[in-house]
N, C-alpha and C positions, 0 to 999 in steps of 0.2 A: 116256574123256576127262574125265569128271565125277571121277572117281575121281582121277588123275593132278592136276585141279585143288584137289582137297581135301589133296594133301601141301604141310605149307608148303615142304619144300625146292624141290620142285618149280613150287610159285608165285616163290618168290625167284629161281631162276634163269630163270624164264620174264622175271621183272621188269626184271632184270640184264639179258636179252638186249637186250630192248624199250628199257630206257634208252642202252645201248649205242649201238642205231641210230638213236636219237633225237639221241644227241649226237654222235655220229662221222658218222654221214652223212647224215639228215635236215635238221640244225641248218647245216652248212657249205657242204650245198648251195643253201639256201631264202635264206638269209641274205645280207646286206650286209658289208660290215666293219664299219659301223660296228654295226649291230646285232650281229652277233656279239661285237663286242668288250663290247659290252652284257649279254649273257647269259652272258658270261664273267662278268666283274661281280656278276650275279646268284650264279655257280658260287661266288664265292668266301662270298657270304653264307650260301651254305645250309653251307657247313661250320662254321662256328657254327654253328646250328642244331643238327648232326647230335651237335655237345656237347653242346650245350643239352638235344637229345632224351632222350640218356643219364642227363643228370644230373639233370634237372625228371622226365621223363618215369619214368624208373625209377626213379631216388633219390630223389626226392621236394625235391631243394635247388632252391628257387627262384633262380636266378642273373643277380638284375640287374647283374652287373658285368662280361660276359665281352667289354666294349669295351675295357677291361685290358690282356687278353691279344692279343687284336686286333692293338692301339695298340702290344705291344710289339714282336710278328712284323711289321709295316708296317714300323715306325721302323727295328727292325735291317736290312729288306731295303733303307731309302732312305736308311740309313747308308752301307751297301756299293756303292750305285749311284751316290751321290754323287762318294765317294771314286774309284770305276773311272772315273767321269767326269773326274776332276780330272784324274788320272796317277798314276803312281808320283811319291810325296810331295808331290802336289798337293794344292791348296786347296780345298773346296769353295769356290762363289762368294758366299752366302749369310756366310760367316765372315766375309770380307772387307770386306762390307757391313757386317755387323752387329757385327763383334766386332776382333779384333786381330789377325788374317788368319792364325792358329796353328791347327793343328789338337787337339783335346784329346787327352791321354793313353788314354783309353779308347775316343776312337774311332778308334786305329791298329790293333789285331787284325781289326777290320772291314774291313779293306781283302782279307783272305783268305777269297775264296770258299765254302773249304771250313769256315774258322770261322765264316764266316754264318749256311752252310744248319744246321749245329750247333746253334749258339746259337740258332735260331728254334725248332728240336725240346725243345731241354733245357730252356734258362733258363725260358721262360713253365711248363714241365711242372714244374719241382724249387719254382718258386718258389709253385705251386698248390697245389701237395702240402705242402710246409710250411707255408702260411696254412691250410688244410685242415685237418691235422691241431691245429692250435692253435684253429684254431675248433672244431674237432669234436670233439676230446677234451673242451672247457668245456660241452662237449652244446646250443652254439647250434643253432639250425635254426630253422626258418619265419619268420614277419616279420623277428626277429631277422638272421637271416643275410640276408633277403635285401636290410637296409636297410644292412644293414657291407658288404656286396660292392657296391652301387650307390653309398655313400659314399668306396668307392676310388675307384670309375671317373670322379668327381668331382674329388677329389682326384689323381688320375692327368690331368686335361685340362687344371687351373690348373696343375700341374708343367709341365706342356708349354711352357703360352703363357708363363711365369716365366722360363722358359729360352731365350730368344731368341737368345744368343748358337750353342747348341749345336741347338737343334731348328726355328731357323725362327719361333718363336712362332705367332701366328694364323693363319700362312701356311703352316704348316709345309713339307714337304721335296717340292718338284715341280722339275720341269724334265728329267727321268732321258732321258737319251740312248743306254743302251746296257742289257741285263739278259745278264751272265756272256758278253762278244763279242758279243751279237746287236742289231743298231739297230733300235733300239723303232720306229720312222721305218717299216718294210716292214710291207707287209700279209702276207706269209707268217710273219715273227716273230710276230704278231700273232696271228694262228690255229694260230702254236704253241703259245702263250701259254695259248688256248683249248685248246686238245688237252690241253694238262698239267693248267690248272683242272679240266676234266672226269672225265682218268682219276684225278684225285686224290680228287674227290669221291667215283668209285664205289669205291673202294680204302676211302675211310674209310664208307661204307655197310657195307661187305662186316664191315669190322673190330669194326664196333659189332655187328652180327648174330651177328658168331661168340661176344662178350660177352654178349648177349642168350639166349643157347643152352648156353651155358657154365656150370656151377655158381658160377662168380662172378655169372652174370647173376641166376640164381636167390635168391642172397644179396643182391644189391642191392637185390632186391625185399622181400628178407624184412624189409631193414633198417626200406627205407620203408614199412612197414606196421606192422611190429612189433618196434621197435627194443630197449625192453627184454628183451621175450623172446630176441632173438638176443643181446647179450650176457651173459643168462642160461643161456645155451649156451654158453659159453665164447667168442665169436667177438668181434671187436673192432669195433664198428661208426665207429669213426672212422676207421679204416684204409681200411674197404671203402668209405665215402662220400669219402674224401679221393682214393681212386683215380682214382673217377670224376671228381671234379672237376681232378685233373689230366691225365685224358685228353681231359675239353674242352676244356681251356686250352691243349696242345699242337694241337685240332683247328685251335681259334682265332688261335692263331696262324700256323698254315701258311696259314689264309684271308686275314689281313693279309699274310703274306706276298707273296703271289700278286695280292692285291689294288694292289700300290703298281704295279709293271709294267703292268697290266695298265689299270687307272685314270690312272695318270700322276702322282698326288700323294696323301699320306699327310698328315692336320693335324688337330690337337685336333677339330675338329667331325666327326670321325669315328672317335671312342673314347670320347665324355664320356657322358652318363647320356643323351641320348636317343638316341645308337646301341643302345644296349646292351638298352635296352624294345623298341625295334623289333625287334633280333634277340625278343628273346622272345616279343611280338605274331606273328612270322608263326609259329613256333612254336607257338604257342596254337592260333593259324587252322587251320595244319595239320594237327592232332593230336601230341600230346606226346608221347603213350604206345604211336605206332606207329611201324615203322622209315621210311616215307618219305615219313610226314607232317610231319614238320620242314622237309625238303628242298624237297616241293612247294610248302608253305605258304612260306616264305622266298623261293622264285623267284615265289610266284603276288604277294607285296605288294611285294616291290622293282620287278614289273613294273608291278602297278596306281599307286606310287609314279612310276615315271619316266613313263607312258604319261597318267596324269592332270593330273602336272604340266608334262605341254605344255601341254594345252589349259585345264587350269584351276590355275592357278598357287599358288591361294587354297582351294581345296575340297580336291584331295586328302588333306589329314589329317584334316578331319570323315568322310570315303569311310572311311579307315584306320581312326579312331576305333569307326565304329559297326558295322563289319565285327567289329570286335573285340568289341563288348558282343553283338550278335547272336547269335555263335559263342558264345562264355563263357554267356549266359541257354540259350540253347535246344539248344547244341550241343556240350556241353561237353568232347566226344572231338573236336573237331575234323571237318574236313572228309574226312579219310581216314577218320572212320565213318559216313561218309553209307550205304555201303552195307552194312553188320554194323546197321545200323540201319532199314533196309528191308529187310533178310531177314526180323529178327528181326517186324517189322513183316507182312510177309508168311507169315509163319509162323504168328502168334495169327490171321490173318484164315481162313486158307483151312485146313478141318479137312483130317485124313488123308483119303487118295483111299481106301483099302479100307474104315476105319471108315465114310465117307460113303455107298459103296455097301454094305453088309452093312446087310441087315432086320433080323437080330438083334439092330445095334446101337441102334436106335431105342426107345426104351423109353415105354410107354405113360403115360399119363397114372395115377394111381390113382384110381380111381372113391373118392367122398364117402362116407366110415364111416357108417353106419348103427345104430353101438351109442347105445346111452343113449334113442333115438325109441321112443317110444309105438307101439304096432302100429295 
């Protein structure tokens, strides 16, 4: 059994099982609706994260900006739900309010389903990969980049509220009454809702792992460690980090996606610069640099977030804050190596069991030289 526990294949899918029944039948039998719809919520944060992990944790790209990509998967989904809500060539109700009761030119292909769930896949992925590659080729990285990708996401939240006639401004895009036929209104749509957050998130565990294991994975590492010597080898390390970064940004935004349904409302204070630290924070907490320390860490602070600020309205972010410098001074792999660091702890403590018992291995003391003494 010990043996079986030491293959990581075999611990992954031990894992996979275990998350499985944790989320399909543990979570929907224990639960409320409303709490489930809750840890849906959570489902949709950890998948940022699980970018995040790839990209910080293996690439070494610090990415404060991945509220961005978020912000843009949310918007397209409450683009399209607005529009289903209206009718065929209807109004959203927010235009009418706010603007000259027309709907814009570019948000009529959103009214087609099937060019939504597209557009949330591609656009955040092609437009990452193209920032990527331009940042990456100029050979930015560390503070550098990660101060231009949190200046978007800056920049990305005053676009938002500027745009009032088209995005709702402060308010942005709530009220959604229906997600592709289903009324949001049922507690069964609702725990579909959850069932799709769920098998989405382990689909995008499963996908990073196979990267992880993959000779891409292998290069990613190389990059972020030793970035000169790999394109010293001929290989292109703007390509290989630019991938990654647009595999997060396609995660990111399936999480926004998922996110608007499922919360009810999509609005600049959930894309601008401190969405986008929090995603990173529980990232950090979690561990960066393992596959489902991202995950944990992102469901363990969005719960201590909503659970604290019930009862303490005013404390929860000093709780956040110093969880975070605790972790970062003392803990630096995160909480997924609490135990790789009590083994390894356990291991300097307690010698081998046969060297302990073998008398041969005890070695005497050497009795005091007696050269150079007077007789």
């Amino acid at each position: 059994m010990s043996g079986l526990w030491r293959n990581p294949t075999a611990r992954l899918w031990v894992g996979v099982a275990i998350a499985a029944v944790v989320l399909f039948v543990v979570a929907p039998g224990t639960l409320s609706v409303f709490r489930l719809n809750l840890l849906a919520k959570f489902l949709c944060l950890a998948m940022v994260a699980v970018g995040i992990g790839l990209a910080w944790g293996r690439g070494g790209m610090l990415t404060l900006g991945q509220g961005v990509f978020f912000g843009l998967g949310g918007y397209m989904m409450a683009m399209h739900l607005k529009l289903a809500d209206a009718g065929p060539g209807g109004v959203p109700d927010f235009m009418s309010l706010y603007g000259d009761g027309t709907v814009p030119g570019w948000w009529e292909p959103f009214r087609s389903p099937v060019f939504t769930i597209v557009a949330i896949v591609v656009l955040p992925t092609l437009i990452a990969a193209l920032l990527g590659l331009a940042v990456f080729t100029r050979r930015v990285r560390g503070a550098y980049f990660a101060i231009l990708s949190q200046a978007l996401a800056a920049a990305f939240a005053i676009l938002l509220i500027g745009q009032q006639k088209v995005t709702g401004g402060t308010n942005g895009l709530n009220g959604f009454q229906g997600f592709f036929g289903f009324a949001l209104s049922d507690p069964a749509n609702k725990q579909m809702l959850y069932f799709i957050a769920a098998g989405t998130l382990l689909v995008m565990v499963l996908l990073v792992r196979l990267l992880y294991r993959s000779r891409y994975g292998e290069l990613l590492v190389a990059v972020r460690d030793q970035e000169n010597r790999v394109r010293f080898l001929g290989y292109n390390p703007a390509l290989v980090k630019a991938a990654a970064f647009a595999v997060a940004a396609c995660f990111a935004s399936i999480g926004g996606a998922l996110f608007v349904p499922i919360v009810g409302i999509i609005s600049p204070a959930d894309v601008g610069v401190v969405p986008s630290i929090v995603f990173l924070v529980g990232v950090a907490i979690g561990g960066r640099a393992t596959l489902l320390g991202p995950v944990l860490g992102a469901i363990a602070v969005s719960w201590a977030e909503s659970s604290l600020s019930e009862s303490f309205p005013s404390f929860w972010t000093y709780f956040q804050g110093g969880l975070f410098i605790v972790v970062v001074a003392f803990l630096p792999g995160g909480l997924a190596s609490l135990g790789q660091v009590w083994r390894k702890r356990r291991a300097v403590e307690a010698p081998p069991d046969d060297e302990a018992d073998d008398p041969a291995a005890v070695v005497a003391e050497p009795e005091p030289s007696t050269s150079g003494r007077s007789a």
